[in-house]
N, C-alpha and C positions, 0 to 999 in steps of 0.2 A: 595497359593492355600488353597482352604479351602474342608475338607472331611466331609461330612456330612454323620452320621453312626448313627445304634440304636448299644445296648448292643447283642452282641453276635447273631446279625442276619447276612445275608450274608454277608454285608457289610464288617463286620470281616478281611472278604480275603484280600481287599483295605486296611485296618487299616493295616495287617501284613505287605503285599507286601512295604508300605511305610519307615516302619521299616526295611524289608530288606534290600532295598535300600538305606538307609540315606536317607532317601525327609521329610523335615519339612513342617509341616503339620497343620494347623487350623483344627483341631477338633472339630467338634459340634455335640453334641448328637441330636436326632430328637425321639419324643413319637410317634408312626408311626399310631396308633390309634387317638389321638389328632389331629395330624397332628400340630403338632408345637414341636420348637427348646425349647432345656433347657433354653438360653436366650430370650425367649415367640414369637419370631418370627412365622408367617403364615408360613407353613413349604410349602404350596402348591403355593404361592408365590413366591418362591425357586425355589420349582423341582415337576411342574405341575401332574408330574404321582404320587405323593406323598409317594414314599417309594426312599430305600437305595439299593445302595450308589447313594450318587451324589456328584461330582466333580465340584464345580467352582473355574475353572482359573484366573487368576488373570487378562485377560483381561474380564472377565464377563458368557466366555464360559462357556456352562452347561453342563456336563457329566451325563446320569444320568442309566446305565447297567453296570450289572457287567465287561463284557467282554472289554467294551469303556474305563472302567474306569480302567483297570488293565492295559490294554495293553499301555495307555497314561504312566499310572506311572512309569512301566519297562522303558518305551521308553526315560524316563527322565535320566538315570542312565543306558545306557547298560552295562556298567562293571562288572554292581554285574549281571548281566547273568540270570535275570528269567523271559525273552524272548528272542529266537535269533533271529536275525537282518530278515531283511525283504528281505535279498538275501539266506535266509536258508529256505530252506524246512520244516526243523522241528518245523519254527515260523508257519506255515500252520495247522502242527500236534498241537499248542498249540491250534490253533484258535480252531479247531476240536474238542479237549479234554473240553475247555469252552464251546460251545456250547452243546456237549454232557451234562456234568454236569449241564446247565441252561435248558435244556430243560427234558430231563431226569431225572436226580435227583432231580433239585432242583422244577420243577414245575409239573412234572408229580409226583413222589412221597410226596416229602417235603407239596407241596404247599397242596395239598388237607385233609393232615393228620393234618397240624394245623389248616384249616379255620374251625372257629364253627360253620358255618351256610354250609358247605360242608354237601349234605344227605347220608345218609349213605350207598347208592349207588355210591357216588364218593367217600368212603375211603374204601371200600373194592376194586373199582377199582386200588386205590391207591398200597394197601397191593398187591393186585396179581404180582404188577408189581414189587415188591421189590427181590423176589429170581433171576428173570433173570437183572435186571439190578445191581446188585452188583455182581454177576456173571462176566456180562459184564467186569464192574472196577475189577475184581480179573485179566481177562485175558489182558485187558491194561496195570496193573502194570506188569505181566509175572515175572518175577523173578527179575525186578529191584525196588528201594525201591522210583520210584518219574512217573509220568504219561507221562511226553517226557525226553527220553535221561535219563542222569547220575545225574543231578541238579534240585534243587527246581526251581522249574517255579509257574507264576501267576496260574497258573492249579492246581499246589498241594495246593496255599494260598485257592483257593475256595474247592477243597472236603476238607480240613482240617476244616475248614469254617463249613462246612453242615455235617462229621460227628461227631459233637460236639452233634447233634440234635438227634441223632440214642434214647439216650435213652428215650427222651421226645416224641416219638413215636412208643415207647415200640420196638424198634428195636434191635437185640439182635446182634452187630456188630462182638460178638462171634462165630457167623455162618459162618463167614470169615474170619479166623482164618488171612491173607494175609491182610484184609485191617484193621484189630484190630491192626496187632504189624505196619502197616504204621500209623494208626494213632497216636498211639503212639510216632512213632518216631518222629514225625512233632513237636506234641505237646511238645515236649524239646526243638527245635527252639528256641535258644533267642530271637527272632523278635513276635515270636508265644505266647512266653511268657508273655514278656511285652503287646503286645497288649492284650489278654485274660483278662491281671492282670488288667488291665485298665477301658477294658469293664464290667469284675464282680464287681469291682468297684464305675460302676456308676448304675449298676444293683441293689447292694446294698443299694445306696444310693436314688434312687427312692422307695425301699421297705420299707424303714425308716419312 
């Protein structure tokens, strides 16, 4: 399988989650403005919608949403446990917490505060909407330190994912005092570690 990811954008969560899992993995980076791969490939030739992640299978299949992409990968390795099976309710509640975070976080806040050509009518739409939906995520985690049940699930690899992004949108993750020390804790993850290490990396090495 091949994972196709930029540095440090959502994709990130699929880079982690594979690492949790033990799933070896084809890595290719993608310039998502270029649209093409570090090996010079048409990146839109790939994965038509032209962003990250996208997942092709090894028989051609194309993955190309976070949620497709995550829940495939767990599904490859249910042992290491970061989705339960599809006779568990609480796989329901993962689906629930993804979709929340992709549509909520990641496209109602996230999206509009990095696009440059967003007017500045849709980032202050953006802003207003940041006290109550981190809110929201304070009252989801409730007093345990992961967003379903006791266990990292594909859920925690994406907010872990996007709040990487807090400060590059002058967001002061400080204000939630509950989702700063979960972020932190994620961020000690081996799996969290190496991926990141990986990603700034190649961050690096395009700045050069």
């Amino acid at each position: 399988m091949e994972l196709f990811t930029s540095p440090m954008a959502c994709s990130l969560a699929a880079h982690i989650t594979a690492y949790e899992a033990g799933i070896p993995l084809e890595i290719t980076y993608v310039d998502t403005r270029a649209k093409t791969t570090k090996d010079g490939r048409d990146y839109r030739a790939i994965a038509p919608n032209g962003y990250v992640p996208a997942l092709k299978l090894d028989d051609g299949t194309l993955l190309n949403e976070n949620p497709s992409v995550l829940q495939y990968l767990a599904d490859r390795k249910p042992g290491a446990g970061l989705a339960p099976g599809w006779d568990d309710v609480k796989r329901y509640e993962v689906i629930d917490a993804l979709n929340y975070l992709g549509t909520e976080l990641h496209k109602r806040i996230f999206s509009p505060l990095f696009a440059p050509a967003m007017p500045q009518e849709g980032k202050e739409y953006a802003k207003a909407a940041i006290q109550l939906t981190f809110d929201a995520l304070v009252r989801r985690l409730g007093d345990r330190d992961h967003l379903v049940g006791d266990a990292f699930t594909i859920a925690d690899a994406y907010l872990v994912a996007m709040l990487n992004w807090c400060p590059f949108v002058g967001i002061d993750l400080g204000q939630w005092p509950k989702l700063a020390a979960y972020h932190q804790k994620h961020l000690a993850r081996p799996a969290v570690v190496k991926a990141i290490a990986e990603e700034m990396a190649e961050r690096a090495r395009r700045a050069a």
